[in-house]
C-alpha positions in Angstrom: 104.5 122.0 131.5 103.5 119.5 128.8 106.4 117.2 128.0 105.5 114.7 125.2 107.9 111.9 123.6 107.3 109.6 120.4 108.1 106.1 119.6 107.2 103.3 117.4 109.0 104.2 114.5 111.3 102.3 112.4 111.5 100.5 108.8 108.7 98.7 107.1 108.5 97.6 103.8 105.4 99.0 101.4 102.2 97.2 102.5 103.6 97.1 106.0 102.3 98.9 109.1 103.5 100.6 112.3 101.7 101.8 115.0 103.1 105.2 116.8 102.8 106.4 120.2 102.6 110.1 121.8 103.3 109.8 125.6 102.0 113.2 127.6 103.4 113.9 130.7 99.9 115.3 132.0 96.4 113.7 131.6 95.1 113.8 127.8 91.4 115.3 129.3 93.6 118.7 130.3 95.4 118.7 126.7 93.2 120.7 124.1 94.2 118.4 121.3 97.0 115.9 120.3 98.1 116.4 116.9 100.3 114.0 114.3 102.5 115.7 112.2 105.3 113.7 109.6 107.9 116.0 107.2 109.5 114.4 104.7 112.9 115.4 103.9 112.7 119.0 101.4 108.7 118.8 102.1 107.0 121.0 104.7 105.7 119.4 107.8 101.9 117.7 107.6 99.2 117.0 109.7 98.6 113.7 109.7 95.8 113.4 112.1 94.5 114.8 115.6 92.1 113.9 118.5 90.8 116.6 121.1 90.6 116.2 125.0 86.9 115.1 124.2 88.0 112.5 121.7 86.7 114.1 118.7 89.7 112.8 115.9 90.4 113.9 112.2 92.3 111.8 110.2 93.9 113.2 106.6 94.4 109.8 105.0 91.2 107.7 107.1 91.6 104.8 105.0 95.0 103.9 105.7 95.7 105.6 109.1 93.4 105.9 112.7 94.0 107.6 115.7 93.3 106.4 119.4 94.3 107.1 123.0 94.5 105.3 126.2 93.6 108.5 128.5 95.0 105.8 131.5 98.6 105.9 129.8 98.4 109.4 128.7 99.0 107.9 125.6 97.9 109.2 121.8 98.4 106.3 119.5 98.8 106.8 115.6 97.8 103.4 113.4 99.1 103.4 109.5 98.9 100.5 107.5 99.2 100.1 103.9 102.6 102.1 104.4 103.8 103.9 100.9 107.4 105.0 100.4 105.1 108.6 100.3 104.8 107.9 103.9 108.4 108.4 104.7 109.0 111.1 107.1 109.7 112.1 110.9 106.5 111.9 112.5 106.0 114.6 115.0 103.9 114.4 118.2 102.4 117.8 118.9 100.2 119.7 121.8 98.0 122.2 122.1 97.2 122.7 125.5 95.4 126.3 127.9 97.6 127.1 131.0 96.3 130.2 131.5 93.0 132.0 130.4 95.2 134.2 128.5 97.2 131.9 126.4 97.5 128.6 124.8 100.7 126.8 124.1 102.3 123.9 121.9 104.6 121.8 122.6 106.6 119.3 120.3 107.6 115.7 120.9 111.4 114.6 119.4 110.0 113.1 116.8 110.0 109.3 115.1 111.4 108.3 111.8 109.2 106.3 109.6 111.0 104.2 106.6 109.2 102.7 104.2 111.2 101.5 101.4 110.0 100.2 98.1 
């Protein structure tokens, strides 16, 4: 099964920027899409951005944020600059991925906090 893990996050000032990483445990070509999620504390959880096995990406906030892959690492890569204190959150790496003809499944990363203070 799909096994992903987060890191890059950490403490930045506003204006500052952080770049985040998904690692898959399976090839990014056999993973339907890669979704960025972040949930600040009382809010519900947000897509932040996403990029499909054919590298089609959607990004909610383009001007500050861009999402990229290294399909040699198995790697999903989340760029945010211009960090807000809004941008606060645990940033969640998430999967979509087609075992079967059936089904599909998700799977969730740990998660990564992101601090931005003011």
């Amino acid at each position: 099964q799909v096994q992903l893990v987060e890191s890059g996050g950490g403490f930045v000032h506003t204006g500052g920027s952080l770049k985040l990483s998904c690692s898959a445990s399976r090839s990014l070509f056999r993973i339907d899409v890669v979704r960025w999620y972040r949930q600040a504390p009382g809010k519900e959880r947000e897509l932040v951005a996403s990029i499909t096995a054919g590298g089609t990406t959607n990004i909610a906030d383009s001007g500050r944020f861009t999402i990229s892959r290294d399909t040699d690492k198995n790697t999903v890569y989340l760029h945010m600059s211009s960090l807000k204190p809004d941008d606060t959150g645990v940033y969640y790496c998430n999967a979509r991925f087609t075992p079967t003809v059936e089904a599909s499944l998700e799977v969730w990363g740990q998660g990564t906090l992101v601090t931005v203070s003011s």
